[in-house]
C-alpha positions in Angstrom: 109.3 97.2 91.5 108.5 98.6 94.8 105.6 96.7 96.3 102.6 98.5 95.9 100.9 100.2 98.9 97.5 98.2 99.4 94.2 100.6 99.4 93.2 98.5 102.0 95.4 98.5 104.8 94.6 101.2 107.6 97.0 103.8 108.3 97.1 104.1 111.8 100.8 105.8 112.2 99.2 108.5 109.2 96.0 109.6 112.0 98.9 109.7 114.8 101.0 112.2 112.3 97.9 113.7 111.0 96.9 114.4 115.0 100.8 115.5 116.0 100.3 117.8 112.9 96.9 119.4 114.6 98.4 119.6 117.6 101.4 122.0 116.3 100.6 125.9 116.7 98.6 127.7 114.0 101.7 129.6 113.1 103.4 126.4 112.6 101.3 124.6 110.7 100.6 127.8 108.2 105.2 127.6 107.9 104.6 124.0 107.4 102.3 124.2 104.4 103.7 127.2 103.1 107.2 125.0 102.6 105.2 122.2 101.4 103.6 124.7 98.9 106.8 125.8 98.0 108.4 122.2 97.5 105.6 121.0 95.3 105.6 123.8 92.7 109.1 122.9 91.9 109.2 119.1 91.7 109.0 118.1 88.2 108.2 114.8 89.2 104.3 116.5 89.6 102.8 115.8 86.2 101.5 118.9 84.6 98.5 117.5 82.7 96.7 115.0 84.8 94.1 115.6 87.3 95.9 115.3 90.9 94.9 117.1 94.1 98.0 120.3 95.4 99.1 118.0 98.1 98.7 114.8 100.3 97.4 111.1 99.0 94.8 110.5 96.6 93.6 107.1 95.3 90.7 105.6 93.6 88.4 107.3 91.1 85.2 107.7 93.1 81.6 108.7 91.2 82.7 110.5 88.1 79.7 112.0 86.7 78.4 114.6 84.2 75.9 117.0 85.5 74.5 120.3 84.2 77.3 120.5 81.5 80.2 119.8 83.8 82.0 116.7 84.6 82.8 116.4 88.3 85.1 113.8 89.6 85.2 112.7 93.5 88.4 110.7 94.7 89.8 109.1 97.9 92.1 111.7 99.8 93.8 112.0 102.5 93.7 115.9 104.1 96.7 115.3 106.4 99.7 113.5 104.9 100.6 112.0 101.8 100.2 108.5 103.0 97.1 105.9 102.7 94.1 107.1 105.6 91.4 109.1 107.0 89.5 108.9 103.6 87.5 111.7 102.1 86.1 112.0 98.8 87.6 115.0 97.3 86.1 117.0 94.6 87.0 118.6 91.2 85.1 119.8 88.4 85.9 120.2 84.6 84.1 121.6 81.7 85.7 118.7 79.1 87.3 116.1 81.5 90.9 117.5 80.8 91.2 121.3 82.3 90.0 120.8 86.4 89.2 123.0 89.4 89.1 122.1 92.7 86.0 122.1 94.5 86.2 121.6 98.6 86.0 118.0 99.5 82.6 116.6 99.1 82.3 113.7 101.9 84.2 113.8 105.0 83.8 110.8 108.1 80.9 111.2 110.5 82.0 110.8 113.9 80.0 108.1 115.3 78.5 107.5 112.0 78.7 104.4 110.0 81.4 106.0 108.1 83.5 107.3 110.9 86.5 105.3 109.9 86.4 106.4 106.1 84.6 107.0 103.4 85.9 104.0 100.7 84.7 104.2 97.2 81.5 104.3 95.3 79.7 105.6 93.0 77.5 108.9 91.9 74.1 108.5 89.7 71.2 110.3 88.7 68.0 109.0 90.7 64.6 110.8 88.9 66.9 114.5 88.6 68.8 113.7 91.9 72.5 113.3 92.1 73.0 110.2 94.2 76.0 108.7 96.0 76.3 105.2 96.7 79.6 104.1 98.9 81.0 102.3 101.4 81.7 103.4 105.1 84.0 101.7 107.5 83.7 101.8 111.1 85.5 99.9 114.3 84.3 96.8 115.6 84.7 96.1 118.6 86.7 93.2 119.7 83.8 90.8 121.2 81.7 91.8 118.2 84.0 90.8 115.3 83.7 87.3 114.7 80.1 88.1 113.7 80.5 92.0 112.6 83.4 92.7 110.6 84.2 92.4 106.6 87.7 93.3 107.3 90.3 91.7 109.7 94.0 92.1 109.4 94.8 90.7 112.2 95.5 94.0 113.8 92.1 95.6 113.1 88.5 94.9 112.8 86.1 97.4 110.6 82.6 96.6 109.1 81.9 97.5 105.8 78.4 99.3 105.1 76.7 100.6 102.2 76.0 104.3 102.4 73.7 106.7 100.4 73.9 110.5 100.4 71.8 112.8 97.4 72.9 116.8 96.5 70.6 119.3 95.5 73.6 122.1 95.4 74.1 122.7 91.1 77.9 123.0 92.0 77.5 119.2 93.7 79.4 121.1 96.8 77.3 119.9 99.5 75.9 116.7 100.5 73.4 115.3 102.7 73.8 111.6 103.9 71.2 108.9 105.0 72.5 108.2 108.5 71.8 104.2 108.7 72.9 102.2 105.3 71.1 101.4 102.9 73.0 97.6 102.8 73.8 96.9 105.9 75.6 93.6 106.2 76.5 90.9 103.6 74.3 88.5 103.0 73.1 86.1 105.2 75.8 82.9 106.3 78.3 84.5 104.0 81.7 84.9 105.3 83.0 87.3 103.5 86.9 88.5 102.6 85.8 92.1 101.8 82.3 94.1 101.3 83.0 97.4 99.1 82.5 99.6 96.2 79.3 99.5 95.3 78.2 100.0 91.4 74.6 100.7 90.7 73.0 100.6 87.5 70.5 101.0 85.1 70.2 97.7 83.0 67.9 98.2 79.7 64.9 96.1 79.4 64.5 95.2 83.3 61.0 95.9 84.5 59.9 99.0 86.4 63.0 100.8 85.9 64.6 99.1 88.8 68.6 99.1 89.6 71.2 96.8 90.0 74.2 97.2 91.9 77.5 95.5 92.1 79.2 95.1 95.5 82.9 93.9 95.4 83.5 90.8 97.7 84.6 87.4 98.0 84.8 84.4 100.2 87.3 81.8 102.4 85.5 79.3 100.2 85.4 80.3 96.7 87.4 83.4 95.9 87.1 86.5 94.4 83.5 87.8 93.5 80.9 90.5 92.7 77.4 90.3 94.6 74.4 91.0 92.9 71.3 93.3 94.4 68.2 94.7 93.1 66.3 98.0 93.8 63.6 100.1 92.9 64.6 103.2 94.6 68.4 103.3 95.5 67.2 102.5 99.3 66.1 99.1 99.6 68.5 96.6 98.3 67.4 92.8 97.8 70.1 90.4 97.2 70.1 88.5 94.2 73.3 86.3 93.6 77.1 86.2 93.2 76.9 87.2 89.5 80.7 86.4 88.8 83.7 85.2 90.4 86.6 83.2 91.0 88.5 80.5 92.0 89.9 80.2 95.5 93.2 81.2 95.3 94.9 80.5 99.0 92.1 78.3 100.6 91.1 81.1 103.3 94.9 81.6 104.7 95.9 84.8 103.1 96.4 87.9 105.3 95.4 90.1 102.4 92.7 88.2 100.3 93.0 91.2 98.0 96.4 90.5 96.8 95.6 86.8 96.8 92.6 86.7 94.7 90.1 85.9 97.4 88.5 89.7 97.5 87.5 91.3 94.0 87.1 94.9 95.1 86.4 98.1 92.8 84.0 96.2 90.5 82.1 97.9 87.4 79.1 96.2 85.0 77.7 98.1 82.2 76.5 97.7 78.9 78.6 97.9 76.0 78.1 98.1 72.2 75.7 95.2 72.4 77.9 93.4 75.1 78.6 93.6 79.0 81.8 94.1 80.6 83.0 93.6 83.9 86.0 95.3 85.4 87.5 94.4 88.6 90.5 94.9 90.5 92.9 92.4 92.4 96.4 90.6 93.1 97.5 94.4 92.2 96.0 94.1 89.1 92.6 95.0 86.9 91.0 92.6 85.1 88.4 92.9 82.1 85.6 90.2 80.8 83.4 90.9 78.2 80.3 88.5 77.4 76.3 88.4 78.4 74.7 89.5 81.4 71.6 87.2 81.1 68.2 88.9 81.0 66.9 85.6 82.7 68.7 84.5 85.5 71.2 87.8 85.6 73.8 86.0 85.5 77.5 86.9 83.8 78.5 84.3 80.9 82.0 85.1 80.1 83.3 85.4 76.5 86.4 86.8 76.3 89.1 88.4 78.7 92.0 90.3 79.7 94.6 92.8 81.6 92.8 96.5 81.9 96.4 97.9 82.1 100.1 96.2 82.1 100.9 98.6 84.6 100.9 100.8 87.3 97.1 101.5 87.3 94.7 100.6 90.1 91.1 100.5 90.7 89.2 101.8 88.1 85.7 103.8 87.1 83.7 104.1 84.3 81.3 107.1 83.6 79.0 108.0 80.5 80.4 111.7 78.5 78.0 114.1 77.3 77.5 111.9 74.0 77.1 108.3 76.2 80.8 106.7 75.2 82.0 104.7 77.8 85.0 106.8 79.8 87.3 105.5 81.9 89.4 106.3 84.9 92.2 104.9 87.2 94.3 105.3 89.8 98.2 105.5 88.6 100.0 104.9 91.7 103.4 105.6 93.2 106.2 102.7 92.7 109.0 104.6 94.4 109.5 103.4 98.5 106.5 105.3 101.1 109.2 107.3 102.8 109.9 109.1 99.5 106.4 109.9 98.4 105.7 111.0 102.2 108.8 113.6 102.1 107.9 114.7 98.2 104.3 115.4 99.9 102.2 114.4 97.4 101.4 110.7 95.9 99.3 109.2 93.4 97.6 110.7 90.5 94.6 110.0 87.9 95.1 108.5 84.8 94.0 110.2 81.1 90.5 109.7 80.6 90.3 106.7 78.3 87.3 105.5 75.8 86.2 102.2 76.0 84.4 100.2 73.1 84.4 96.6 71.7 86.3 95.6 69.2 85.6 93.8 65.8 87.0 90.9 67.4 85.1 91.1 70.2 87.5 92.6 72.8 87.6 95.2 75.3 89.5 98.8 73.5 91.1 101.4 75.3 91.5 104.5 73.1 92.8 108.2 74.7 89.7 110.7 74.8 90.5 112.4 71.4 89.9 116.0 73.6 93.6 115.4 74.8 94.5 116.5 71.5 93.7 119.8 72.4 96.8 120.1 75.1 98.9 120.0 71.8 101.5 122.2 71.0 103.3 122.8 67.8 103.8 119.1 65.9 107.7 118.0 66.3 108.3 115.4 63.4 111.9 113.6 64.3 114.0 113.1 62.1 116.5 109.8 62.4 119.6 109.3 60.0 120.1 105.0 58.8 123.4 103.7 59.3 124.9 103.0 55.5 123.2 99.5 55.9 119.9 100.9 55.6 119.4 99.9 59.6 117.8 102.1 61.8 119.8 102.9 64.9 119.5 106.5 65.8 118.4 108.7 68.7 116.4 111.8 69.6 115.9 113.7 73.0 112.5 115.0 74.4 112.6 117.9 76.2 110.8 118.6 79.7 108.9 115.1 80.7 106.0 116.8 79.3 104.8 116.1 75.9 102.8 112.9 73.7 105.0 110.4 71.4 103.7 109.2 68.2 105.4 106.5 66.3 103.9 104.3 63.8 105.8 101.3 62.2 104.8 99.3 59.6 105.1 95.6 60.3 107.9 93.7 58.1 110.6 90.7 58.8 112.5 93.0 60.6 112.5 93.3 64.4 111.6 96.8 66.1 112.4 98.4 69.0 112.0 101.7 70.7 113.7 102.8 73.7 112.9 105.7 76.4 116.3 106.6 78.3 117.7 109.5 80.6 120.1 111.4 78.2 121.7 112.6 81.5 122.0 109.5 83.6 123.7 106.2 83.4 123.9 103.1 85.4 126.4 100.6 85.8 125.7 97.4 84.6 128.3 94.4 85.6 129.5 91.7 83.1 131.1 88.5 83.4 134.2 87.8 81.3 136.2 84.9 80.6 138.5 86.0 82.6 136.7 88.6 85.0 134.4 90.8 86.1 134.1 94.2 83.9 131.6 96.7 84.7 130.2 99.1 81.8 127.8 102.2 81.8 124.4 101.4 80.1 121.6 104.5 79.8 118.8 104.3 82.9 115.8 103.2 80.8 112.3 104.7 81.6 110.5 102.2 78.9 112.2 99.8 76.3 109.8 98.1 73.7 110.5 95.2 71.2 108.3 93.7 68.8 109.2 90.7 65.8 107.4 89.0 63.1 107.9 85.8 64.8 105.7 86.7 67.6 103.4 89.3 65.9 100.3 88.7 68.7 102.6 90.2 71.2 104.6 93.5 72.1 107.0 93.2 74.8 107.3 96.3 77.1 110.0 95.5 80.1 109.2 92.5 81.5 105.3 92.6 80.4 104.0 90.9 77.6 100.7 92.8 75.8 98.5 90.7 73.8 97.8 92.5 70.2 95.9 91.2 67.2 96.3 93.3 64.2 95.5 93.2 60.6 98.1 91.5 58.2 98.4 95.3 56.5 98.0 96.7 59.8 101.0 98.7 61.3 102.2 99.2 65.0 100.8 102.7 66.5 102.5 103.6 70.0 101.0 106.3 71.3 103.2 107.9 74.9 101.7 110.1 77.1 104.8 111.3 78.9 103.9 113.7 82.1 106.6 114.3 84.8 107.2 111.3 86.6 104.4 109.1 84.6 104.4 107.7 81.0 100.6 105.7 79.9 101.6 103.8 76.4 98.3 102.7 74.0 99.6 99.8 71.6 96.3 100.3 68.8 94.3 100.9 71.6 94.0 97.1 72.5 96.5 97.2 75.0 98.4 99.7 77.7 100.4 100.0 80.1 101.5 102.9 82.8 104.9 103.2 83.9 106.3 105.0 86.9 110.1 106.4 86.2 111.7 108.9 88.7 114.9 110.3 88.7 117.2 112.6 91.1 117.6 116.5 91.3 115.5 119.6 90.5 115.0 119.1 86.9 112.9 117.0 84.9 115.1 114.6 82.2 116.0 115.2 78.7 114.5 111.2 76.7 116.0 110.0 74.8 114.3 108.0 72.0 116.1 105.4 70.5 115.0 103.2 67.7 116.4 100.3 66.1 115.2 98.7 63.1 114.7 99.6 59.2 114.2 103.1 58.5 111.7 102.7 55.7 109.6 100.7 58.4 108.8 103.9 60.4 106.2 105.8 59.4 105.3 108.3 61.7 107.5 109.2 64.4 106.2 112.8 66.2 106.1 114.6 69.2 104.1 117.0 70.7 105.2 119.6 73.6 101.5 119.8 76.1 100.6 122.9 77.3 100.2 122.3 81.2 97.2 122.5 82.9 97.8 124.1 85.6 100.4 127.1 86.3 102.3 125.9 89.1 101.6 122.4 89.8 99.5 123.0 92.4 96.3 124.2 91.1 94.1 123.6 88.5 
């Protein structure tokens, strides 16, 4: 898999095109973007139900929050170019998290300011009627001041991470006025930190005065990976608890990227649930859950059980409460093709299907789709698939368009399973060694191949991935796809998923085929359902 680009590493080629860019005449630039307009319609590699901005790079899920009967969602984007830098927090709003409208973007740099190298992520609240932002700026250090200043060094750069505040009193949440001096402005004293970011304040139930928490993502050459722990009364003025959670060190202070090494646990989220806490965090190119305690005494995290978030290509995470308080969450699915490709296409990245969150009987973190996707459905598609004379399933049905959701439910017997998402168009050549040489045969270009067997029936194996399940004896396998242009999210029983990233050649999305092996009377369900787009031409919603 293409190495994934890290949400941390500063652009500074993307400002140079982003400046050329400026500097072309205004006729020039309007040809530019009409082209760009007219390339990004057609590519059916744009998914057609997912929240994703017309053009250029969007990442994280930033302060998803529902306000005056709306849901608005903020995200990092890049204005100029389809590449990682110059981050803004764009803006959409949505009356039932699935239909969206862009809004103009909501925070842009400050020149000068404490943000004037980007606005990183964050998170929006409610503080007595008042929306409120809390994020993270990033601004140069200079050279003679970085050994004491900065939270970031790459060796080629030096930034300080600050915590930043800004409140709206606009209905639409259209404008915004920021505090111009943070409201955290270092990390805490003798602490030499790997990261400082993405701060997550809360209101935890039963704390006196009504005060607020907030989680800052961090870590340290010492000990790893970890969440610090502050306390406020108003949003403003931040006292520093503790390191509530974290890790072991992972490369004793020496790697480059202490993110992808496990010593820097950045886009971190703690929150009550169903008589529980959860922590979410994201590193080593993964996301990680815990659920356990968050002690009322010494606010600390006690750990009780664990796991992946996603198997997949899904980054960076946020949680909001709906309408009814569940628990919804959002992520950042991000490219896996090569940065030259995604910079030509003119568009990269995209936000996952809201998902709800609850504990399980067993104690563990679930990830169900928001039932309101069910909505996007068009006309049911039950497939039918003929047995071989064995009574053996091995049989295959296409999926038209890239756009639709899968359904297949399978009870769980002796025999194996598998399911099996190919191009009907494409194959690849596969070599094979003979006794006496080597042959080369045609094999389908797979998009997702699953297998599951009573021998191992606490696991599903998707590619290379192994997803932890616990079922019921009596309890059958329900795979639910979400299939949208260039993306596919899979829920196993809403305990585990995984997003996958397929792409493919040419002007037209790919006919699936779905092919299933196994014994016929073992499938139960097996459906499909065409979605009704969005948006009308991929660029708006």
């Amino acid at each position: 898999m293409q190495k994934k680009t890290s949400r941390r590493r500063f652009l500074a080629n993307s400002a140079k095109a982003a400046a050329a860019i400026a500097a072309l005449p205004a006729f020039l630039q309007q040809a530019l973007a009409e082209v760009s307009s007219s390339d990004l319609s057609r590519d059916p590699r744009r998914p057609q139900f997912h929240l994703l901005p017309a053009r250029n790079w969007m990442n994280d899920p930033n302060g998803p929050i529902y306000w005056k009967g709306k849901y608005h969602m903020f995200f990092q984007y890049n204005p100029h170019a389809a590449v990682w830098g110059d981050m803004h927090w764009n803006h959409a709003v949505s009356p039932d998290m699935i239909h969206w409208r862009h809004l103009p973007i909501a925070l842009a740099p400050t020149p000068g300011g404490p943000d004037a190298d980007g606005c990183f992520s964050g998170t929006a609240v409610v503080n007595n009627g008042v929306p409120t932002f809390i994020y993270t700026g990033v601004q140069t250090v200079p050279a003679d001041k970085a050994e004491a200043e900065a939270t970031i060094r790459d060796g080629h750069n030096n930034f300080r991470e600050t915590q930043l505040y800004a409140t709206s009193t606009d209905p639409d949440l259209k404008t915004w006025i920021k505090r111009p001096t943070p409201i955290i402005a270092k990390p805490p004293e003798g602490m030499k930190v790997t990261g400082f970011r993405d701060p997550a304040p809360w209101h935890e139930p039963g704390l006196a005065n009504g005060a607020w928490l907030l989680a800052v993502g961090s870590g340290t050459k010492e000990h790893g990976g970890c969440v610090l722990l502050y306390k406020s009364s108003d949003l403003q003025t931040w006292e520093y608890l503790h390191v509530v959670a974290g890790g072991a060190n992972k490369s004793a202070g020496n790697a480059v990227n202490p993110v992808d090494s496990g010593d820097m646990w950045e886009c971190p989220d703690l929150f009550p649930l169903g008589g529980k806490h959860v922590l979410i965090y994201s590193t080593q190119g993964k996301v990680f859950w815990k659920v356990g305690k968050l002690d009322a005494g010494d606010l600390l995290f006690k750990e009780e059980q664990s796991g992946l978030l996603d198997h997949g290509s899904f980054y960076a995470p946020k949680t909001q409460l709906d309408s009814k308080g569940n628990r919804i969450l959002w992520g950042w699915i991000q490219e896996t093709r090569p940065e030259a490709e995604f910079s030509a296409a003119g568009w990269s990245g995209l936000m996952s299907v809201p998902r709800v969150l609850t504990i399980g009987a067993d104690g563990r973190l679930n990830i169900a789709p928001l039932p309101a996707l069910e909505k996007l459905r068009k006309r049911e598609q039950k497939l039918t698939l003929t047995a071989a004379k064995s009574g053996e399933l091995n049989a295959t049905q296409h999926l038209q368009g890239a756009c639709c959701e899968l359904v297949c439910t399978v009870k769980r017997t002796n025999e194996p399973f598998s399911i099996d998402l190919t191009d009907a168009r494409r194959t690849a050549a596969v070599p094979q060694t003979g006794d006496a040489q080597t042959t080369v045969v045609q094999s389908p270009v797979s998009y997702m191949s699953i297998r599951y067997s009573h021998a191992n029936p606490k696991e599903l194996v998707v590619d290379q991935q192994r997803l932890q399940i616990g079922l019921a004896a009596d309890q059958p396998l329900e795979l639910r796809f979400y299939i949208d242009g260039s993306v596919i999210e899979l829920f196993v029983n809403n305990q585990a998923t995984l997003t996958k990233r397929f792409y493919y050649p040419g002007p037209t999305a790919p006919e699936i085929a779905v092919t299933l092996t196994g014994k016929q009377s073992d499938i139960a369900r097996l459906s499909q359902w065409p979605i009704t787009p969005i948006s009308k031409d991929r660029l708006t919603t």
